[in-house]
C-alpha positions in Angstrom: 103.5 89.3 -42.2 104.7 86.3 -39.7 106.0 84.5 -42.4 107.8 87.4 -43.4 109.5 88.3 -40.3 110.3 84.4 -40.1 112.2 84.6 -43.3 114.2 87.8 -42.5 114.7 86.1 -39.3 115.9 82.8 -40.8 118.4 85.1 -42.8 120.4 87.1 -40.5 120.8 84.1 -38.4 122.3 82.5 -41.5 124.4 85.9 -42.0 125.6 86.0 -38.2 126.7 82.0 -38.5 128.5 82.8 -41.3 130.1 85.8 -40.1 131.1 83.7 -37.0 132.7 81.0 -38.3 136.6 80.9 -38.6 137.9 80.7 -42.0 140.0 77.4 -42.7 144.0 77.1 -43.7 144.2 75.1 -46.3 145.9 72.5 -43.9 143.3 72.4 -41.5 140.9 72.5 -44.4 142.7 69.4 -46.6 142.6 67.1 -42.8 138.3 67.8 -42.7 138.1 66.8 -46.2 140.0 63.2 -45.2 137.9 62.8 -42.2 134.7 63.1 -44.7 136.2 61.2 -47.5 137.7 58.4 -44.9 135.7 58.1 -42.0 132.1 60.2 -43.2 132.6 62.5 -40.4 130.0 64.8 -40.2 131.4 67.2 -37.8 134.3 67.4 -40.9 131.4 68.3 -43.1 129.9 70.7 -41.0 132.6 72.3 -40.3 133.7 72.9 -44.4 130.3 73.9 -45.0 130.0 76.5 -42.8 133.3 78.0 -43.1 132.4 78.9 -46.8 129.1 80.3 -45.9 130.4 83.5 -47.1 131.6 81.7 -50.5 127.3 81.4 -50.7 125.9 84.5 -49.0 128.3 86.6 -51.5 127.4 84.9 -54.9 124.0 85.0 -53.5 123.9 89.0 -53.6 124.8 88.3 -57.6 121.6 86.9 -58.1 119.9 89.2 -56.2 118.6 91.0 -59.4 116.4 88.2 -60.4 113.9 89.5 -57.7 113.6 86.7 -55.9 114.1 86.3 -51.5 117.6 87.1 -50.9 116.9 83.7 -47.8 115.7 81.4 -50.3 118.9 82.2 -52.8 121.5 81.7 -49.4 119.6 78.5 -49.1 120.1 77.1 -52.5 123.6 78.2 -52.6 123.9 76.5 -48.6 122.8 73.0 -50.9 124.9 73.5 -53.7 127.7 73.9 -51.0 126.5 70.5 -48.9 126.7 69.0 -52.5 130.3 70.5 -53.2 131.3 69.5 -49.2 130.0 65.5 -50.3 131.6 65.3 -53.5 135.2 66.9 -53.1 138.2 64.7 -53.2 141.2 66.3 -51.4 143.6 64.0 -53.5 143.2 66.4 -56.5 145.3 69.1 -54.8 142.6 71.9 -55.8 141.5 74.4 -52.7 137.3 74.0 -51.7 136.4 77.3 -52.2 137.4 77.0 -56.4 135.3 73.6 -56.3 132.2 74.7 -54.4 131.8 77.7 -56.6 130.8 75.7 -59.7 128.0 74.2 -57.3 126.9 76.8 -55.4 126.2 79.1 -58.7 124.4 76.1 -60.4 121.9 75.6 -57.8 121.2 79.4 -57.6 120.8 79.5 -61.3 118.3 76.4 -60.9 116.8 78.3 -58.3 116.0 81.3 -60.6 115.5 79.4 -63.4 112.9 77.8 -61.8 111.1 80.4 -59.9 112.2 83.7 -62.1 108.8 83.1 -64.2 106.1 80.3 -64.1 107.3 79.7 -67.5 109.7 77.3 -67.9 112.8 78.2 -69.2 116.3 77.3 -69.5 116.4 73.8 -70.2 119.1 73.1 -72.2 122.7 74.8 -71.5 122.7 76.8 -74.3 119.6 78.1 -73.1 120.9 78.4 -69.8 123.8 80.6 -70.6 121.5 83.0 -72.6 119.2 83.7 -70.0 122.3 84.3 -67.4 124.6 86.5 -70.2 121.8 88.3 -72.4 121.7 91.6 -70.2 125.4 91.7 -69.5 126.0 91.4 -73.0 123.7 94.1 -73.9 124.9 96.5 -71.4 128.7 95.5 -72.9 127.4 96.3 -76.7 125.8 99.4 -75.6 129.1 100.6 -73.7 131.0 100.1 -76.9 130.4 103.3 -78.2 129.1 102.2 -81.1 125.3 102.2 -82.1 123.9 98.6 -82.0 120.5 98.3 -83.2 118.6 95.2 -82.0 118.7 93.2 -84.8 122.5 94.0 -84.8 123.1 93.1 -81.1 120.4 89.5 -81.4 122.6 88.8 -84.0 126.1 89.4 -82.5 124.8 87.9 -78.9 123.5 84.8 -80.7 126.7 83.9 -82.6 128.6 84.3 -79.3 126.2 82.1 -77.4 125.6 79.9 -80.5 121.8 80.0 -80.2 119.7 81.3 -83.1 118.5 85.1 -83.6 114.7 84.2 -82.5 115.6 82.5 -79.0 117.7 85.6 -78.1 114.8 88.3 -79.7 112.2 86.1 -77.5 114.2 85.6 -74.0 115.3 89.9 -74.3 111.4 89.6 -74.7 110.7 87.6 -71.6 113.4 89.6 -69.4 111.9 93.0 -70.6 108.1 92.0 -69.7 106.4 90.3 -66.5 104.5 87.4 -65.9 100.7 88.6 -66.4 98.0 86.3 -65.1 95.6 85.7 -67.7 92.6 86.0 -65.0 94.0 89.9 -64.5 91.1 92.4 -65.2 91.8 94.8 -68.3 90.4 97.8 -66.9 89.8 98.1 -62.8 87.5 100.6 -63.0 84.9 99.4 -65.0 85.3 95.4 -64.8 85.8 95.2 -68.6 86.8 91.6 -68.6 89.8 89.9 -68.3 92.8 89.3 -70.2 91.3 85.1 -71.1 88.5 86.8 -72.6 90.9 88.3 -75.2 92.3 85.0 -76.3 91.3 83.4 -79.3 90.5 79.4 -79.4 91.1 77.4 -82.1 88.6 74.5 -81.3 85.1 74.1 -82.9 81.7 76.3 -81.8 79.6 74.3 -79.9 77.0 74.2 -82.6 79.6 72.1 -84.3 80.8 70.3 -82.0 77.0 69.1 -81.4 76.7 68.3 -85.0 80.4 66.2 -85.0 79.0 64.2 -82.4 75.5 63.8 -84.2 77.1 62.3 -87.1 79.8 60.3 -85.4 76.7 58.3 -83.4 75.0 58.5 -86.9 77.9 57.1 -88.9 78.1 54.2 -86.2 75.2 53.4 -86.3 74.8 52.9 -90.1 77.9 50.8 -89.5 76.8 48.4 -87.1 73.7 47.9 -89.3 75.5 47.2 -92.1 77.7 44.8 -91.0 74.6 42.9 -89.7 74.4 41.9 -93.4 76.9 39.8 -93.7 77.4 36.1 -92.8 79.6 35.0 -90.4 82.5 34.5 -92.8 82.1 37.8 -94.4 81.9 39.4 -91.1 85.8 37.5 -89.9 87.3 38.1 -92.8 86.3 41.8 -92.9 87.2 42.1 -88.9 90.7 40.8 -89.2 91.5 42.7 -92.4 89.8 46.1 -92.3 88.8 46.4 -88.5 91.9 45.1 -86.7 95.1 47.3 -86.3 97.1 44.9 -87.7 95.3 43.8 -90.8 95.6 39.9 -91.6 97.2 38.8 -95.0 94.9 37.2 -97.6 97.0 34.1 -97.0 97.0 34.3 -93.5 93.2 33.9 -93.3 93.0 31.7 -96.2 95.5 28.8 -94.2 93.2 30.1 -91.4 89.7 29.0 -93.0 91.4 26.2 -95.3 90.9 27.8 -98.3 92.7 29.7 -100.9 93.6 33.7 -100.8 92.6 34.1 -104.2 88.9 32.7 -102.4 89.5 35.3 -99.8 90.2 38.5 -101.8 86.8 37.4 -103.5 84.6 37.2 -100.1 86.0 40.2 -98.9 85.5 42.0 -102.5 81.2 40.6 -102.4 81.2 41.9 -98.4 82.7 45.5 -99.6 80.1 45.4 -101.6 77.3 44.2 -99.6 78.3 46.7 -96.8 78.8 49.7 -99.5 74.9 49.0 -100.5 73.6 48.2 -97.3 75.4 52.0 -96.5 73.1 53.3 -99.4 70.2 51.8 -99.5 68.0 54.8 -99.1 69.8 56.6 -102.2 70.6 53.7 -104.4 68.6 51.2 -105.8 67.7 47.5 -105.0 70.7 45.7 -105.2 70.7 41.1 -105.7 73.3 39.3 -104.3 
């Protein structure tokens, strides 16, 4: 409840400064801008920024229907007009107020988009503009007078947003339904579980999971004693061409151990086949080498 009253607090002091301050002529406001630019006077700055508080607080009331503190939205748009403030070049003979508004609304719509749900969304522009236009376009398609069945109006709203049909049908989704934690009971009243029990997972039972691990220790092990079969050339010749990532060429090894690749191919053909048997021995008979 403190850190309520804190934040209301915060606010209407925010509201009353902005109220306060004196709006700039666009003299006045063009000789801050120099002193910034010129000399990095901060007073200058301060001075621009807070006489377009009102710029903030007032676009900040537009994205009040996201649901999130009407504070923490002033605040944002109180960065996004620091940013504008840092950035603006009087030389280009455009008033503040029509160049802060581009970066006051995109660090509200960062805000929301970032806070709205605790699922990411948004991240590319196109994406951007359909979370920020869906409803209004809605609304406008239902005021046409005209019936506009969904499919209709996903259609129409995604050609004009140029996004496909299934990214509009699935943010109309997201902005019609809550965030639902997953720990959330299904039934108060008789603790029938919770909404993670409902979910389905794709990875192996446990039973075989213990049997994968059985026969991966298995399988290695029949391995190792295999190789123990073969002589020390057999055994670097199989390493570097069928155990390495980067298998060696038969005439790699073969400048490697002086001799020729022809000489290789057939050690590492009578080791294949010395491991295949030793693999088998139980099931196969004797085998001479």
């Amino acid at each position: 409840m403190g850190m309520d009253r804190a934040g209301l607090g915060g606010e209407a002091m925010m509201l009353r400064a902005a109220s306060r301050a004196p709006y700039l002529e666009r003299g006045e406001e063009l000789a801050l801008a120099i002193r910034w630019k010129e000399k990095r006077d901060q007073q200058a700055l301060d001075r621009i920024a807070t006489a377009h508080m009102r710029l903030a607080i007032s676009m900040a009331v537009k994205f009040r229907r996201y649901g999130l503190p009407m504070g923490d939205l002033i605040q944002e748009g109180h960065v996004g007009l620091l940013e504008a403030a840092a950035r603006f070049d009087p030389d280009r003979d455009v008033r503040f107020s029509t160049y802060a508004t581009w970066w006051i609304r995109a660090s509200m719509q960062d805000y929301v988009l970032r806070n709205w749900s605790i699922v990411r969304g948004g991240t590319s522009s196109a994406q951007k503009s359909l979370f920020f236009n869906l409803r209004r376009m809605r609304a406008r398609l239902s005021q046409s007078g005209e019936p506009v069945g969904a499919l209709s109006a996903y259609k129409q709203i995604s050609v004009a947003l140029g996004v496909s049909e299934a990214d509009v049908a699935l943010m109309d989704m997201r902005l019609s339904v809550p965030d639902t934690s997953l720990n959330a009971p299904l039934n108060v009243e008789n603790d029938s579980g919770e909404r993670m029990d409902l979910l389905v997972s794709d990875a192996p039972l446990p039973d075989e999971q213990v049997c994968e691990t059985i026969d991966i220790e298995r399988r290695s092990s029949w391995l190792r004693d295999a190789l123990s079969v073969l002589n020390e050339r057999e055994m670097h010749i199989i390493a570097q061409r069928r155990l390495s990532e980067n298998g060696a060429t038969l005439e790699e090894l073969g400048s490697l151990l002086g001799i020729s690749k022809e000489r290789v191919r057939q050690i590492e053909t009578r080791a294949l086949e010395k491991l295949k048997c030793a693999l088998v021995k139980e099931n196969s008979a004797f085998c001479v080498f």
